[in-house]
VMD Tcl script that builds the backbone (N, CA, C; Angstrom):
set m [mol new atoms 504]
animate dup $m
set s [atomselect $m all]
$s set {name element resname resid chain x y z} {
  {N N UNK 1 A 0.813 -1.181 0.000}
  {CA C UNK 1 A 0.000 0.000 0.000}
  {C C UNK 1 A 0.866 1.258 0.000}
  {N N UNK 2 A 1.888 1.630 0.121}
  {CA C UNK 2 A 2.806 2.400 0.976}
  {C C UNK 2 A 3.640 2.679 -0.318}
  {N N UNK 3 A 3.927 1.460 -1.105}
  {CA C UNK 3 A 4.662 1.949 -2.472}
  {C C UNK 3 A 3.169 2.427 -3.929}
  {N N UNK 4 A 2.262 2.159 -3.195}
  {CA C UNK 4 A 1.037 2.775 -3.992}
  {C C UNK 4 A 0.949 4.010 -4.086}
  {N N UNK 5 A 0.475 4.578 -2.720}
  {CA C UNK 5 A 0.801 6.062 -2.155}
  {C C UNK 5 A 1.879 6.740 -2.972}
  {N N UNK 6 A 3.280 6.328 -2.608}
  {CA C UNK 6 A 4.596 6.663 -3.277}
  {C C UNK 6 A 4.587 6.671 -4.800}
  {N N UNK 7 A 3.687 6.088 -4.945}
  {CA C UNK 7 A 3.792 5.923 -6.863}
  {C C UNK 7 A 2.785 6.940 -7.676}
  {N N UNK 8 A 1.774 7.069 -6.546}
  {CA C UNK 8 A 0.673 8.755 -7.036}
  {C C UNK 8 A 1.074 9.653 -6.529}
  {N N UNK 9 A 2.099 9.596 -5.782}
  {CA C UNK 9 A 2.739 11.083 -5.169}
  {C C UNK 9 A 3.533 11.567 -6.393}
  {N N UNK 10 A 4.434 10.675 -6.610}
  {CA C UNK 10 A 5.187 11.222 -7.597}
  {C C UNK 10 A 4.619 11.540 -8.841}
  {N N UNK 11 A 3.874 10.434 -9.252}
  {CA C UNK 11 A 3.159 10.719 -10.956}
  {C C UNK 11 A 2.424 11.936 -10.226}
  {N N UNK 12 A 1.798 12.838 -9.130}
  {CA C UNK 12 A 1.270 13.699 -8.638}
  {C C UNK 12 A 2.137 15.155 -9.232}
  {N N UNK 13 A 3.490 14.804 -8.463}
  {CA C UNK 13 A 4.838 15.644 -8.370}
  {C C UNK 13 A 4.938 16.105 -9.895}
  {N N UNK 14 A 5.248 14.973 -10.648}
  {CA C UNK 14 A 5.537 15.332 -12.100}
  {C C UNK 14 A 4.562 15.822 -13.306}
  {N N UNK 15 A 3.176 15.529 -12.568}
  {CA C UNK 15 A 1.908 16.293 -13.388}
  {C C UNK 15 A 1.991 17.990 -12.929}
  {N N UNK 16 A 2.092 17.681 -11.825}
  {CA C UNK 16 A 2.450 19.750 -12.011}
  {C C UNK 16 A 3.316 20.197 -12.061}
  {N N UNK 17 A 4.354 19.785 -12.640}
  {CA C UNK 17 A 5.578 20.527 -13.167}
  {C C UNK 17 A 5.412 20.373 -14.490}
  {N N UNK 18 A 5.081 19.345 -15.074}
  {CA C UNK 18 A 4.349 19.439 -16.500}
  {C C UNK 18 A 3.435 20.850 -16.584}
  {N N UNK 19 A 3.043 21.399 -16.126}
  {CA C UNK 19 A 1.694 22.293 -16.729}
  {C C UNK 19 A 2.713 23.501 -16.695}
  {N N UNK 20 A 2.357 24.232 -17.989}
  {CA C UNK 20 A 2.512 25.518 -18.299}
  {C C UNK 20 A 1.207 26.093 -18.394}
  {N N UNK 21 A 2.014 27.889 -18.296}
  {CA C UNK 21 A 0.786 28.619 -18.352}
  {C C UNK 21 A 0.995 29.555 -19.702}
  {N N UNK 22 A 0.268 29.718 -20.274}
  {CA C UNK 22 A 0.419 30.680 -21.285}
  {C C UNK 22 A -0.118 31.986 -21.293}
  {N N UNK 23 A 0.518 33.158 -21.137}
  {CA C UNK 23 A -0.198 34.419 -20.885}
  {C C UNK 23 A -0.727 35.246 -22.370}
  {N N UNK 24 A -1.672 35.826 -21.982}
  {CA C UNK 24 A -2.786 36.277 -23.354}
  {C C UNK 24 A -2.151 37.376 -23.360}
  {N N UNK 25 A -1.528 37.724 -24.378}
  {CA C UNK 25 A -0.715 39.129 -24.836}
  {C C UNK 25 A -1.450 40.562 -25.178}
  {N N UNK 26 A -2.611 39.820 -25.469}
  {CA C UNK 26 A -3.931 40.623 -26.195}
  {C C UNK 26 A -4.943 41.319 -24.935}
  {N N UNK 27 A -4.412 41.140 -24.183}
  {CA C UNK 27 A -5.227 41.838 -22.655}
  {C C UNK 27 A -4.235 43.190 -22.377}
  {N N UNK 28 A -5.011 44.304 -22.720}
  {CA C UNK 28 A -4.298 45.249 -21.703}
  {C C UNK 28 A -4.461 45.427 -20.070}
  {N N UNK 29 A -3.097 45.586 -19.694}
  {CA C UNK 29 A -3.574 45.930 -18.203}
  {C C UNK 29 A -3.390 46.999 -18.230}
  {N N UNK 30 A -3.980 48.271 -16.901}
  {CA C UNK 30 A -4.174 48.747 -16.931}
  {C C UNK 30 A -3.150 49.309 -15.288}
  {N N UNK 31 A -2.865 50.142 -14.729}
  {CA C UNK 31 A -1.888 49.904 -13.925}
  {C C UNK 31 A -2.844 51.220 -13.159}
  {N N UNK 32 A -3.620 50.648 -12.401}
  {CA C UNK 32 A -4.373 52.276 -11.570}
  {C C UNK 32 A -4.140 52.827 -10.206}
  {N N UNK 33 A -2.972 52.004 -9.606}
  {CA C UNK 33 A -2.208 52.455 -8.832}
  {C C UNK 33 A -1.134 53.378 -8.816}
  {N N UNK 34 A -0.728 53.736 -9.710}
  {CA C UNK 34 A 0.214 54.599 -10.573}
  {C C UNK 34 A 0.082 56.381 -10.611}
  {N N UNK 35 A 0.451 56.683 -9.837}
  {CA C UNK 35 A 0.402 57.969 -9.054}
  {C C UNK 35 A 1.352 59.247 -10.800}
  {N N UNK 36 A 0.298 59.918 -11.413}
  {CA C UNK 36 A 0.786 60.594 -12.388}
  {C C UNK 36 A -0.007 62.078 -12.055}
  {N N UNK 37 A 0.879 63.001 -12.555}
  {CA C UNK 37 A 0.383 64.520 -12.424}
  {C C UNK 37 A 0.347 64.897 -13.658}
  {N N UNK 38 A -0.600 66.256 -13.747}
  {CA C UNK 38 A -0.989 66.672 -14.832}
  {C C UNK 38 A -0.504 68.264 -14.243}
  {N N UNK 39 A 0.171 68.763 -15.206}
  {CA C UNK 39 A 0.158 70.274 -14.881}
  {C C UNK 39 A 0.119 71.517 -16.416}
  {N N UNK 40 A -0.717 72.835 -16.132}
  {CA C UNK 40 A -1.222 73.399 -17.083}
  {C C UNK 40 A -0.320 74.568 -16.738}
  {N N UNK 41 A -0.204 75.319 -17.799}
  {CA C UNK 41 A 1.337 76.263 -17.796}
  {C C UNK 41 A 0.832 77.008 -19.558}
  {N N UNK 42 A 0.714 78.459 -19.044}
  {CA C UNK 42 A 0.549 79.688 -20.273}
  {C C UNK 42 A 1.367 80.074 -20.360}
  {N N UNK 43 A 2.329 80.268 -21.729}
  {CA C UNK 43 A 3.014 80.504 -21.805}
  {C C UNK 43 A 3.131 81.796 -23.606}
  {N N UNK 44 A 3.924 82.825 -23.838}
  {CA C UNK 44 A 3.959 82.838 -25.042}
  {C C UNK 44 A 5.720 82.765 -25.510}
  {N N UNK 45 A 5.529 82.449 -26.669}
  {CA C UNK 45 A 6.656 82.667 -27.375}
  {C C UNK 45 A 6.813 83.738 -28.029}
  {N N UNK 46 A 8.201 84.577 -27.642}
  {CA C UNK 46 A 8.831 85.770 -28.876}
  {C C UNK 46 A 10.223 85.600 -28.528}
  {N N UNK 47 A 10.773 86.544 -29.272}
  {CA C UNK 47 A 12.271 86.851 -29.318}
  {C C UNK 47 A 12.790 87.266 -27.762}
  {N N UNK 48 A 12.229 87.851 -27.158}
  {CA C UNK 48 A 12.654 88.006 -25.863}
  {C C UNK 48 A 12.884 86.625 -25.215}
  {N N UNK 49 A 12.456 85.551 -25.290}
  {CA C UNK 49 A 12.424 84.419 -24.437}
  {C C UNK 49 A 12.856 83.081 -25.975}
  {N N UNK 50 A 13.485 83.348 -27.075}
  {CA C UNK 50 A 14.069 82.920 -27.897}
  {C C UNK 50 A 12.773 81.888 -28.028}
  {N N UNK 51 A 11.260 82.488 -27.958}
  {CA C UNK 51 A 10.770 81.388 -28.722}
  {C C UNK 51 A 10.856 80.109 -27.920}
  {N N UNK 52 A 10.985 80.188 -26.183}
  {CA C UNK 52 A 11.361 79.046 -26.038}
  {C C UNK 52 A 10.627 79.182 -24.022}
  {N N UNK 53 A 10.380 78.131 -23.550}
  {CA C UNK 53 A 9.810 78.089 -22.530}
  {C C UNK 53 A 10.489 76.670 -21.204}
  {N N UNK 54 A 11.601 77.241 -19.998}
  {CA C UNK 54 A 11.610 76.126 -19.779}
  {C C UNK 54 A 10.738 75.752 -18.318}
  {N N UNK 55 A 10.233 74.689 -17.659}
  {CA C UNK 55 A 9.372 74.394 -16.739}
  {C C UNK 55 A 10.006 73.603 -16.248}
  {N N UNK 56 A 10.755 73.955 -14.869}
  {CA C UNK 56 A 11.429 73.588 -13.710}
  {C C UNK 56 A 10.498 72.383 -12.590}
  {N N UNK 57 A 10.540 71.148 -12.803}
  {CA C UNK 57 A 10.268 70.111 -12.233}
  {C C UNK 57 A 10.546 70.015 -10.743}
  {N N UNK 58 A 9.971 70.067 -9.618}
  {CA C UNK 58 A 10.266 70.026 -8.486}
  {C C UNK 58 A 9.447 69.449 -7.595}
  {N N UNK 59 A 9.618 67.996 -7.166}
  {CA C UNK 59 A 10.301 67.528 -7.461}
  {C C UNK 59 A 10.853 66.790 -8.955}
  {N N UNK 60 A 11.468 66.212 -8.739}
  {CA C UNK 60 A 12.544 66.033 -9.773}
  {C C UNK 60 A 11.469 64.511 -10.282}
  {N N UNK 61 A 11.458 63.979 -11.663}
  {CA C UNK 61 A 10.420 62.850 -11.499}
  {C C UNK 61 A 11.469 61.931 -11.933}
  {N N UNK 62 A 10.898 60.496 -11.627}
  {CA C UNK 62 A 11.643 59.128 -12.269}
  {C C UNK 62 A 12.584 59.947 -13.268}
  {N N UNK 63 A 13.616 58.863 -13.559}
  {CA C UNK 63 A 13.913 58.678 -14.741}
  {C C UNK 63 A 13.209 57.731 -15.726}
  {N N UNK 64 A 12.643 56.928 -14.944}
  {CA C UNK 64 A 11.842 56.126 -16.305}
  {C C UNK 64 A 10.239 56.667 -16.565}
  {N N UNK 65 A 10.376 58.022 -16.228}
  {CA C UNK 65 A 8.957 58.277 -16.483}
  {C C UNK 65 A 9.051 59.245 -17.642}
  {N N UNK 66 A 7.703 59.308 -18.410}
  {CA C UNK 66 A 7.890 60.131 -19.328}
  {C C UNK 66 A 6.740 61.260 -19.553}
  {N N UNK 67 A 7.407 62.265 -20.286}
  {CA C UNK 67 A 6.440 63.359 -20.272}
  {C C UNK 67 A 5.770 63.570 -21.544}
  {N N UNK 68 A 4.308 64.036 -21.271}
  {CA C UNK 68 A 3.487 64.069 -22.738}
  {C C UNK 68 A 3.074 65.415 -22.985}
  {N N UNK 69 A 3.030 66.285 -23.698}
  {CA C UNK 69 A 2.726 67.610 -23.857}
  {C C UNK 69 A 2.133 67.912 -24.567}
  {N N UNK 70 A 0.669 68.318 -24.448}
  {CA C UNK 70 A -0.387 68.920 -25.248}
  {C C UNK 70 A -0.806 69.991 -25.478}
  {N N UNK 71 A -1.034 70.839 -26.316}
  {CA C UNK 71 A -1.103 72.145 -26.032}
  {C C UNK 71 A -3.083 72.569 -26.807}
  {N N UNK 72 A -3.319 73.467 -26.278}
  {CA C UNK 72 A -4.859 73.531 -26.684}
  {C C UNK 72 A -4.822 74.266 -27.699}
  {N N UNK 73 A -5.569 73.618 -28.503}
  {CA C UNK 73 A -4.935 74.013 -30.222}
  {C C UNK 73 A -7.029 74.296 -30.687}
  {N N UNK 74 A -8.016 74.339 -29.567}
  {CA C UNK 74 A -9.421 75.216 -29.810}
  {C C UNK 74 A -10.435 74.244 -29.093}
  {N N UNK 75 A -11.397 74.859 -29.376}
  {CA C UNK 75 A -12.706 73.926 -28.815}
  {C C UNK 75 A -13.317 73.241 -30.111}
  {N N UNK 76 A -14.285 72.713 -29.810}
  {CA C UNK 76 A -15.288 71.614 -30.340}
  {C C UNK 76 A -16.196 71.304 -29.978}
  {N N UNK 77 A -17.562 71.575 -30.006}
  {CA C UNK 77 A -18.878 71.698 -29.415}
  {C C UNK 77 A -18.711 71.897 -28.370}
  {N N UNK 78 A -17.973 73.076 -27.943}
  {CA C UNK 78 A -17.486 73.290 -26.459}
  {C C UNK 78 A -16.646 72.643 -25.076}
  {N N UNK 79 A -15.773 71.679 -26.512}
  {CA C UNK 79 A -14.990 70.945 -25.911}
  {C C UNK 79 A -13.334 71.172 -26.309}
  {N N UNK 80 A -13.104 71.133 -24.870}
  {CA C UNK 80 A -11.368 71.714 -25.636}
  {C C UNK 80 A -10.789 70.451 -26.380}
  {N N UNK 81 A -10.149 70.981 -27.051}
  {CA C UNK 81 A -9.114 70.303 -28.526}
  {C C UNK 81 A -7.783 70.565 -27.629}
  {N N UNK 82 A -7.006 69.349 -27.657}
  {CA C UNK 82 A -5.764 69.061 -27.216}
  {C C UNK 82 A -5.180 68.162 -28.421}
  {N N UNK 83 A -4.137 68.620 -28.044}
  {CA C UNK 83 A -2.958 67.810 -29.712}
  {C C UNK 83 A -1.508 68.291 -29.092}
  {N N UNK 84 A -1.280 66.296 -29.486}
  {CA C UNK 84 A -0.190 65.931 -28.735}
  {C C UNK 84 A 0.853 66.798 -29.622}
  {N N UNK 85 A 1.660 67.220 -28.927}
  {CA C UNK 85 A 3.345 67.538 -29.341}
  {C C UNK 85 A 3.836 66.731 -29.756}
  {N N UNK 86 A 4.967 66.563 -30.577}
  {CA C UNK 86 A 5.631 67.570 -30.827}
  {C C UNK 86 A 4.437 67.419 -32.150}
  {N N UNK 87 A 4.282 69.399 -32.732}
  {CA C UNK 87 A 3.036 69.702 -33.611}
  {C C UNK 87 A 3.922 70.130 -34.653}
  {N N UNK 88 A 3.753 70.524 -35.940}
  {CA C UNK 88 A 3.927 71.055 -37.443}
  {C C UNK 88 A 2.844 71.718 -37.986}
  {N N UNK 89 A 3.341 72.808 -38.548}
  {CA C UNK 89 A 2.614 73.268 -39.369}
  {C C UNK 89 A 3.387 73.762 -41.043}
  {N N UNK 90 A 2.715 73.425 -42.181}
  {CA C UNK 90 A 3.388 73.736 -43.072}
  {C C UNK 90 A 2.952 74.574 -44.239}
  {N N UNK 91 A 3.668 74.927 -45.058}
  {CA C UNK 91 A 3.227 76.175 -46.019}
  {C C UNK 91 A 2.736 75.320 -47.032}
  {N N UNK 92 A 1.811 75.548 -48.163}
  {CA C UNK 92 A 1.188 74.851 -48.671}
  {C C UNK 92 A 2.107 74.187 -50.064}
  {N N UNK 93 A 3.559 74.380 -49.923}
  {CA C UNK 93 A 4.468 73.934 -51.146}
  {C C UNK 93 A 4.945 72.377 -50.192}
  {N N UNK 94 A 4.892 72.438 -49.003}
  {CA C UNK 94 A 4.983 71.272 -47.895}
  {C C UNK 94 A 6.320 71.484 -47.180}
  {N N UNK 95 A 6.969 72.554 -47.231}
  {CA C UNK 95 A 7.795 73.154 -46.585}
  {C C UNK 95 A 7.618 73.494 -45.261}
  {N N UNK 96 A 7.975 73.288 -44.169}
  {CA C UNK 96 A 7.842 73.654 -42.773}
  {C C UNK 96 A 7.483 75.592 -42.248}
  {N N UNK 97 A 6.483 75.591 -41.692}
  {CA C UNK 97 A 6.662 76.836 -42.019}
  {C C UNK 97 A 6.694 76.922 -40.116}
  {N N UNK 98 A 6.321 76.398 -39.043}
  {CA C UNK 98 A 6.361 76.086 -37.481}
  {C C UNK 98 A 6.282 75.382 -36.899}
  {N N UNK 99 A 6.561 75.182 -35.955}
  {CA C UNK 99 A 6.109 74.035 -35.198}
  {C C UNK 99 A 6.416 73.909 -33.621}
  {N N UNK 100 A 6.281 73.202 -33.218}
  {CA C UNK 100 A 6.449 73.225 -31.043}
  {C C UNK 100 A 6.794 71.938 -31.406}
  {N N UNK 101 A 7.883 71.837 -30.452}
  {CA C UNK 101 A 9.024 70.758 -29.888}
  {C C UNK 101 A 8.925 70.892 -28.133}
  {N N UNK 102 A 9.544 69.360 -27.827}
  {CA C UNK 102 A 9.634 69.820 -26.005}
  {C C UNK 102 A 11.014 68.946 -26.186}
  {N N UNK 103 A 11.720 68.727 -25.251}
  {CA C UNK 103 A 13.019 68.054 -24.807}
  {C C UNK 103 A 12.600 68.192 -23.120}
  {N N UNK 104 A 13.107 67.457 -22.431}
  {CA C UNK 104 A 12.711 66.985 -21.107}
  {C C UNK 104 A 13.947 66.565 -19.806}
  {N N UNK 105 A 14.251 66.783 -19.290}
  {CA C UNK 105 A 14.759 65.917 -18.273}
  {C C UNK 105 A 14.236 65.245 -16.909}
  {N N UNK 106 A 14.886 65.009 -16.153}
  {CA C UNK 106 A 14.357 64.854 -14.644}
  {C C UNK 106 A 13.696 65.946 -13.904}
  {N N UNK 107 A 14.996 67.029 -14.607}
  {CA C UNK 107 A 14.494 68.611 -13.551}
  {C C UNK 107 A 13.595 69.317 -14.457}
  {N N UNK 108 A 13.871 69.423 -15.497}
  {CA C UNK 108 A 13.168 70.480 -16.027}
  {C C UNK 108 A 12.129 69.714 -17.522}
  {N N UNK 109 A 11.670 70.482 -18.063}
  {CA C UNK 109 A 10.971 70.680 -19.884}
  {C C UNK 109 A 11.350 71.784 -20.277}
  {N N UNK 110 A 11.733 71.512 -21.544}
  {CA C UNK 110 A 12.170 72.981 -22.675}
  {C C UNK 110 A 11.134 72.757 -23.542}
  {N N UNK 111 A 10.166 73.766 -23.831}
  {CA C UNK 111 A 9.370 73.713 -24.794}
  {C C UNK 111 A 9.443 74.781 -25.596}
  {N N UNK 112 A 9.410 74.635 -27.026}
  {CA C UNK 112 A 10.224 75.659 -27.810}
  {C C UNK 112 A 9.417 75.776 -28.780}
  {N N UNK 113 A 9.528 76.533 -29.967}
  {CA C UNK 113 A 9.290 76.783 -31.223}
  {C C UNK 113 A 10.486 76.651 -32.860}
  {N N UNK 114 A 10.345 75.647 -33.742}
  {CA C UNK 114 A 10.848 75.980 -34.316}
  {C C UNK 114 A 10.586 76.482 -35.674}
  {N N UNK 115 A 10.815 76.643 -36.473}
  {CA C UNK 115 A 11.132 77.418 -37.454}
  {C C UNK 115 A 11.531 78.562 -38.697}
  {N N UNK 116 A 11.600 79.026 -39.893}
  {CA C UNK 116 A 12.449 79.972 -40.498}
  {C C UNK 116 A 12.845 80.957 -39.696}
  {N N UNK 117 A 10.933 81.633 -39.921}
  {CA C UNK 117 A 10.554 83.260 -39.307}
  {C C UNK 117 A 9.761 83.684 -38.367}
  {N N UNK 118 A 9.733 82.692 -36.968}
  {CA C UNK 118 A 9.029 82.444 -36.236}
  {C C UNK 118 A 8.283 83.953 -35.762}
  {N N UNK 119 A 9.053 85.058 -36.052}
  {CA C UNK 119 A 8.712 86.037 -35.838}
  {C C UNK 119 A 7.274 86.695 -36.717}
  {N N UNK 120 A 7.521 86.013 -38.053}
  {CA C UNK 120 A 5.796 86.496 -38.798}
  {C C UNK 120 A 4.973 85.303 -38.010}
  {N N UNK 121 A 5.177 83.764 -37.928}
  {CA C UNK 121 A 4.279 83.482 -37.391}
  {C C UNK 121 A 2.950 84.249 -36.248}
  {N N UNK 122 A 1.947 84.056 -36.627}
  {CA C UNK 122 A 0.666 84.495 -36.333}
  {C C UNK 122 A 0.459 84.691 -34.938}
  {N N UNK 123 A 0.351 86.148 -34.427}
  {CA C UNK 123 A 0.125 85.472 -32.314}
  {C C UNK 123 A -1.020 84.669 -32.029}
  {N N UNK 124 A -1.434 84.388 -32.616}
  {CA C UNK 124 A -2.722 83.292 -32.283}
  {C C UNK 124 A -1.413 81.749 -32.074}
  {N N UNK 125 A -0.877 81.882 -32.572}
  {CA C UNK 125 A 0.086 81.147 -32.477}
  {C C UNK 125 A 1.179 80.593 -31.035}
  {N N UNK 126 A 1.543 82.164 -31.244}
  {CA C UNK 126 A 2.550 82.455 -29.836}
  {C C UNK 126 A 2.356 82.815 -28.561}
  {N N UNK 127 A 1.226 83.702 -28.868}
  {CA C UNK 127 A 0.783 84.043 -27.481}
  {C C UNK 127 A 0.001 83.364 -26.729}
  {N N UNK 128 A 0.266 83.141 -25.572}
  {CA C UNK 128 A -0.907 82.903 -24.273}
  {C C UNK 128 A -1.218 81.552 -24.766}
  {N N UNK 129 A -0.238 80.692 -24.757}
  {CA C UNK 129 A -0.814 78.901 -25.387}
  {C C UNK 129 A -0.362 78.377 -24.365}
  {N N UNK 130 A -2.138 77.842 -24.112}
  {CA C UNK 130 A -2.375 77.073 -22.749}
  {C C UNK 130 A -1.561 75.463 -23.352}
  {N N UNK 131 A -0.974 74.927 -22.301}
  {CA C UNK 131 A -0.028 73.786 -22.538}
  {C C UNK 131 A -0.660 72.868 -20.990}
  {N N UNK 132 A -0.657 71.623 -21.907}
  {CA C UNK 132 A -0.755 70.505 -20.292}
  {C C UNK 132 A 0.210 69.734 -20.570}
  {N N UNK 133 A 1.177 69.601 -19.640}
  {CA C UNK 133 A 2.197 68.488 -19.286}
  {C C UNK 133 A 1.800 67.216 -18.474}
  {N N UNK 134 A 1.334 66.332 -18.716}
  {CA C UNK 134 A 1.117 64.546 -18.383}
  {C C UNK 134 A 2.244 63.732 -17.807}
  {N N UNK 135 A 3.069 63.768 -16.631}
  {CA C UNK 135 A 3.944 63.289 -16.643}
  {C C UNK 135 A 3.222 61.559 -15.887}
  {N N UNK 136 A 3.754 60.978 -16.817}
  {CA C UNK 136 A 3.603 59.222 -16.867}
  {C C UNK 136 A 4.665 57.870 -16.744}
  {N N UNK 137 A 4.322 57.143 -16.325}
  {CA C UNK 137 A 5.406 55.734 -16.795}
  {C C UNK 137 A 5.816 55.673 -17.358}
  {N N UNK 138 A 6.834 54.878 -17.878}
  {CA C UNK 138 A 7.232 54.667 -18.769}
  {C C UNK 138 A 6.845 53.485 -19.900}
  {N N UNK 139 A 5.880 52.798 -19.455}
  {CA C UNK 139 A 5.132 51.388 -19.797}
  {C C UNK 139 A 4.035 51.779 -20.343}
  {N N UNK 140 A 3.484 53.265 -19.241}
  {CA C UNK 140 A 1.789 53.562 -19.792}
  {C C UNK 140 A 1.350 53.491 -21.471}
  {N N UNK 141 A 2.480 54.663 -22.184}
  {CA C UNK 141 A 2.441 55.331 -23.402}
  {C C UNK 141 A 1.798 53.664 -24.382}
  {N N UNK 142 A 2.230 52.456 -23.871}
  {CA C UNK 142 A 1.911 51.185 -24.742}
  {C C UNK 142 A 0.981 50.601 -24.367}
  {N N UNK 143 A -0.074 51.320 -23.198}
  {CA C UNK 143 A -1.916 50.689 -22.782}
  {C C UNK 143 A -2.684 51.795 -23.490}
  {N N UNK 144 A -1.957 52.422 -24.003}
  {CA C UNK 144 A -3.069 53.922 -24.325}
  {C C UNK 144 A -2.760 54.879 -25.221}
  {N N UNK 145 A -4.052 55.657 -26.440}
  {CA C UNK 145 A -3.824 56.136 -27.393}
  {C C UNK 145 A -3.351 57.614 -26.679}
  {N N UNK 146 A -1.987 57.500 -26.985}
  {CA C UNK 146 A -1.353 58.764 -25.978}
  {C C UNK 146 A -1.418 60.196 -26.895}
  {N N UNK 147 A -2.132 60.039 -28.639}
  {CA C UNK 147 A -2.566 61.066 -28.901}
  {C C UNK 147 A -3.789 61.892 -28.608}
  {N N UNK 148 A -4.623 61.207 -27.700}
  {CA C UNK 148 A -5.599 61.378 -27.782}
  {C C UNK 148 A -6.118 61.857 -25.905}
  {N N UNK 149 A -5.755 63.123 -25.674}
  {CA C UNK 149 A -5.614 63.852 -24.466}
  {C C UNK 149 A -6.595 63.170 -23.369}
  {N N UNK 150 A -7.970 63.457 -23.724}
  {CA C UNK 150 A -9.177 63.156 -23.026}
  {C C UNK 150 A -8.987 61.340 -22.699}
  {N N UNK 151 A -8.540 60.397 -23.355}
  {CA C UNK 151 A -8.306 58.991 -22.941}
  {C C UNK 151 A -7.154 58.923 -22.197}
  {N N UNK 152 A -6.236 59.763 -22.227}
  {CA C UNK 152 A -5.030 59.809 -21.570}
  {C C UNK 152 A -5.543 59.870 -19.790}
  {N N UNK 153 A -6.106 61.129 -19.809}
  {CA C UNK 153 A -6.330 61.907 -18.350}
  {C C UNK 153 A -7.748 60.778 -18.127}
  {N N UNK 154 A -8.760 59.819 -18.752}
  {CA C UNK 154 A -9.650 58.950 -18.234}
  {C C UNK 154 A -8.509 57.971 -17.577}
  {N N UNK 155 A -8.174 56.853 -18.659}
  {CA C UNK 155 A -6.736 56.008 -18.227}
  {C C UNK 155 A -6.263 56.510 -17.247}
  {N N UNK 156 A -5.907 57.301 -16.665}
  {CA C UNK 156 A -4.968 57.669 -15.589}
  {C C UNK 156 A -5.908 58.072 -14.047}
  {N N UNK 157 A -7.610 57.965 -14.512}
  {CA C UNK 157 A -8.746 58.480 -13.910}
  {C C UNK 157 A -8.286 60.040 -13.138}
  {N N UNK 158 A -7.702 60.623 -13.691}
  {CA C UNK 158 A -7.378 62.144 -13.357}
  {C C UNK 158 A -8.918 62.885 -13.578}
  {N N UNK 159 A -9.365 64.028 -12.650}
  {CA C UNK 159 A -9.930 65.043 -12.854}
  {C C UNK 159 A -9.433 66.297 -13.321}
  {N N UNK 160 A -9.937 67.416 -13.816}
  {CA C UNK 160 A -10.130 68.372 -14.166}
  {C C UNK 160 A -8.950 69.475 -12.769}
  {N N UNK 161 A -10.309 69.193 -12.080}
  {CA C UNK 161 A -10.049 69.945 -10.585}
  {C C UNK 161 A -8.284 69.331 -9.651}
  {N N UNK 162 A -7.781 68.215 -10.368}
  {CA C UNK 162 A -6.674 68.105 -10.164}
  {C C UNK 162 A -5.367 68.437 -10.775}
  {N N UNK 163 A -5.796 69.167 -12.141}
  {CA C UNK 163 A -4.700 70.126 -12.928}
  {C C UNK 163 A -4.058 71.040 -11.942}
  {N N UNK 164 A -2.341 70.981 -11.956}
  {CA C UNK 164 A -1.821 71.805 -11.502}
  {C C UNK 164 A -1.209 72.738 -12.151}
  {N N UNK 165 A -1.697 74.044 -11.470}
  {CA C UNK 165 A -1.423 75.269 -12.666}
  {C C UNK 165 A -0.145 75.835 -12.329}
  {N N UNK 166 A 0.805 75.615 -13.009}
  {CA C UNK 166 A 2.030 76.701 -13.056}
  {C C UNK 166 A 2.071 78.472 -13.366}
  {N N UNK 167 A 2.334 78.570 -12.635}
  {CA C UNK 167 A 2.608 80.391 -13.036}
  {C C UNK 167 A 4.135 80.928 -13.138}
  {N N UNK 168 A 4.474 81.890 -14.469}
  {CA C UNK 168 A 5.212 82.529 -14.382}
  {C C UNK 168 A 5.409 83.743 -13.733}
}
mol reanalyze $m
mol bondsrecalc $m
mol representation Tube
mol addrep $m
């Protein structure tokens, strides 16, 4: 009886080390423990400030986190229009005629303007452009359409009333 026992223990032993598991690749997770800030910052661009804006991080965030920058580019049945950075705009031969860039570190964001004659560019353009900075994981940007502002700040279940406003 005793080498019976001993003989379903083991064929026992070696049936579950046999089993694999196979994980479904096709499931997003969703990570909602994940502590991310949103902060809103007016800023304009001219020659006095080279066209360029930088936003001093304090604290200082991950290094593996990353930053998303949207700037409000109008409404829509009374809904604001956000569009991800980095943006272009071009002259109708398809030549670059502006555009907003950011570069980033731990401490800070440089958010800039480039191109020819940034100076004819339009102040509807330069002036007073409300900007939201998303700072995120580094994993998030691949659960979520990170062009798309309003799914960004749901995904992350952020409110409105939790935008933090920077002032110059």
């Amino acid at each position: 009886m005793k080498k019976i026992i001993l003989l379903f223990s083991l064929l026992g032993i070696f049936a579950i080390q046999s089993c694999t598991v196979q994980e479904d690749r096709s499931v997003s997770v969703v990570d909602n423990d994940t502590i991310s800030e949103v902060f809103e910052v007016v800023t304009s661009f001219n020659s006095t400030n080279n066209y360029s804006k930088v936003v001093s991080l304090s604290p200082a965030i991950y290094s593996s986190d990353v930053v998303l920058m949207y700037r409000l580019n109008g409404t829509y049945q009374g809904n604001d229009v956000w569009k991800l950075m980095p943006e272009s705009f071009y002259f109708s031969n398809g030549s670059l005629d502006f555009g907003y860039r950011y570069d980033f570190t731990k401490y800070s964001i440089n958010v800039y303007m480039v191109g020819n004659d940034l100076g004819s560019v339009s102040t509807d353009f330069r002036l007073s452009q409300v900007l939201r900075i998303v700072i995120v994981p580094g994993s998030f940007s691949k659960s979520v359409d990170i062009t798309n502002y309003n799914e960004v700040i749901a995904t992350l279940n952020l409110k409105d009333k939790e935008i933090q406003k920077i002032e110059f």
